[in-house]
Structure formats: structure tokens, C-alpha cells
N, C-alpha and C positions, 0 to 999 in steps of 0.2 A: 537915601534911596538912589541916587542918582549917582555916588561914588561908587556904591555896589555893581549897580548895572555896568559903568563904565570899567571900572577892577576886569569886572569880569567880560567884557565885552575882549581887553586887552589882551587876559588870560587866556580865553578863546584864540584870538587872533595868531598869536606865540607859538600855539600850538598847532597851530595850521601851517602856520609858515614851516617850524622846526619838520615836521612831518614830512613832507613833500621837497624839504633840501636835503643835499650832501652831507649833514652838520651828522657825526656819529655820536651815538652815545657810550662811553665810556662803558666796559664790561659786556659788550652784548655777544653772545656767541656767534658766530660766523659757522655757517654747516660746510663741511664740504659735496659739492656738485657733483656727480657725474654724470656724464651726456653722452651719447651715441652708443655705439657696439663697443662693447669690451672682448678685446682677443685677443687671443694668447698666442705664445709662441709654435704649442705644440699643435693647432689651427693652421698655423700657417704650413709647418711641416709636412700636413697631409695633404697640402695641395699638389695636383700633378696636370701637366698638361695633359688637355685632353679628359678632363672631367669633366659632365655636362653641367646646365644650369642649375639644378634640380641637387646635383652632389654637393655644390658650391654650394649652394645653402643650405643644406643640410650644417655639412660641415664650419663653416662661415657665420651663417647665422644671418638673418633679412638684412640687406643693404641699407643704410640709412640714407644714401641719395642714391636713385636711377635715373638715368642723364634724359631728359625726354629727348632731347635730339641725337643721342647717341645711344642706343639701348644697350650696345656694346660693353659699354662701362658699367662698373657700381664701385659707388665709392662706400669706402668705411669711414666714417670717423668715430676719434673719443677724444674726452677731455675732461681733465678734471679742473675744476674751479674752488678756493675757498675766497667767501665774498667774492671781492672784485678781481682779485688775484686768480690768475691762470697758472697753476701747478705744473700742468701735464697735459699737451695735445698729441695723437695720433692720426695719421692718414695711410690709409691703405687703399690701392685701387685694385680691382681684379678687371682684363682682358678679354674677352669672349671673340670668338671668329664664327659666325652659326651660333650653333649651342655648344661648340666645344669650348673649354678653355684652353687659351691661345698664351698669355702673360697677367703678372701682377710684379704690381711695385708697392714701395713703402715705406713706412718705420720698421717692418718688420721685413728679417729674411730667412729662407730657409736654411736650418743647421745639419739636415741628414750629414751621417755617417757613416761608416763601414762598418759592419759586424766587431773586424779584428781592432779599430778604435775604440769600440765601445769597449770592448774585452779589457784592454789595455787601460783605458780610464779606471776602470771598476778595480782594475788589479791595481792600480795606483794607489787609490782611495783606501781600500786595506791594507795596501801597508803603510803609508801612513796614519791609519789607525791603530794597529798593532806598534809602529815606533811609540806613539803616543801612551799608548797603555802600559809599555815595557816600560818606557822614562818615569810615567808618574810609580809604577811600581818600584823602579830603585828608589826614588825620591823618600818612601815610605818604610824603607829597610832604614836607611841612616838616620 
């Protein structure tokens, strides 16, 4: 009786320890995290100076930190995590002077274009699509 109890007192212990250490177990899936705001590119595009607070988050989406001594500020963050491993972090600050927006910084930047750029991309994009379709089409004659 008394090797039982103690077996098991030991078995018990083992597992307390193992539990509450760094010791990993072999196979365990790891999730990946994600944390804060997620934003995109085409978010950031729409900002302009001079949109109130109210547009900015609209557009933006709730700040994940607002500065208490700086109410000026809101910062964004994201990041992704699997396990302990840090993937992917972001930072975006947005600026306000009043209630206008004044500046923002970041990972991200605004890509606006020109009308005639867009045009020209797009006409790009098909015809390298049409070369593509021509080429595989001779490919298929011989």
C-alpha cells in the first residue's frame, strides 16, 4: 500500500512540475495569434488630411491604444504570433490637431495614383495576358 501511494504521490508530482515548465511536448499544435487591428492597405489610402475623428474611425476602425496624456494620438497595432514565435508586427500612428486629421505614420503608406497610371497598369496587365494566351495557343498547334 504504501508503494502505491508513494508511485503515485511521485506520478502526481511529475506532472505538476512538467505542466507549469517550458518542457514542450512533442506534436502539440501551436494556433496562430492574432492581436490588435488588422488594416489594410486600401484603409490607409482613404485617409486624407483633414478628416475628422469620427471619419478616422469609421474608416480605420477603434484604436487599440489612445494616448491618455496625449489624446492627439491613436495608435494601431497588429501582430501575429504562432506559439512563442512572433510572425508579423505592425504600427500605425494616426495625428489629429483639434478634430482634424493633421498626420499619420507607419508600416503602412499611402499608394494613390493617377487616373492615367491606373489606365496604363491595367493596359499592361492585358497584354501580358493576351501574350500569354497567344504563346500557350502556338504551343498547342505543334
Amino acid at each position: 500500500m504504501k508503494k502505491i501511494l508513494t508511485l503515485s504521490l511521485i506520478v502526481t508530482l511529475i506532472g505538476a512540475m512538467t505542466a507549469c515548465s517550458s518542457l514542450r511536448f512533442p506534436g502539440v499544435y501551436r494556433l496562430k495569434i492574432m492581436q490588435g487591428n488588422y488594416l489594410e492597405q486600401e484603409m490607409v489610402d482613404q485617409l486624407e488630411v483633414g478628416m475628422t475623428r469620427r471619419q478616422v474611425r469609421y474608416v480605420m476602425g477603434t484604436p487599440l491604444v489612445k494616448d491618455t496624456f496625449n489624446p492627439d494620438r491613436w495608435d494601431y497595432y497588429f501582430n501575429v504570433r504562432h506559439g512563442e514565435k512572433e510572425l508579423r508586427e505592425y504600427h500605425f500612428t494616426v495625428f489629429f490637431e483639434g478634430d482634424s486629421l493633421a498626420s499619420w505614420e507607419g508600416d503602412y503608406e499611402p499608394t494613390k495614383t493617377t487616373d492615367e497610371e491606373t489606365q496604363e497598369e491595367a493596359l499592361d496587365k492585358t497584354r501580358k495576358k493576351d501574350e500569354a494566351k497567344f504563346k500557350s495557343n502556338d504551343e498547342r498547334q505543334f
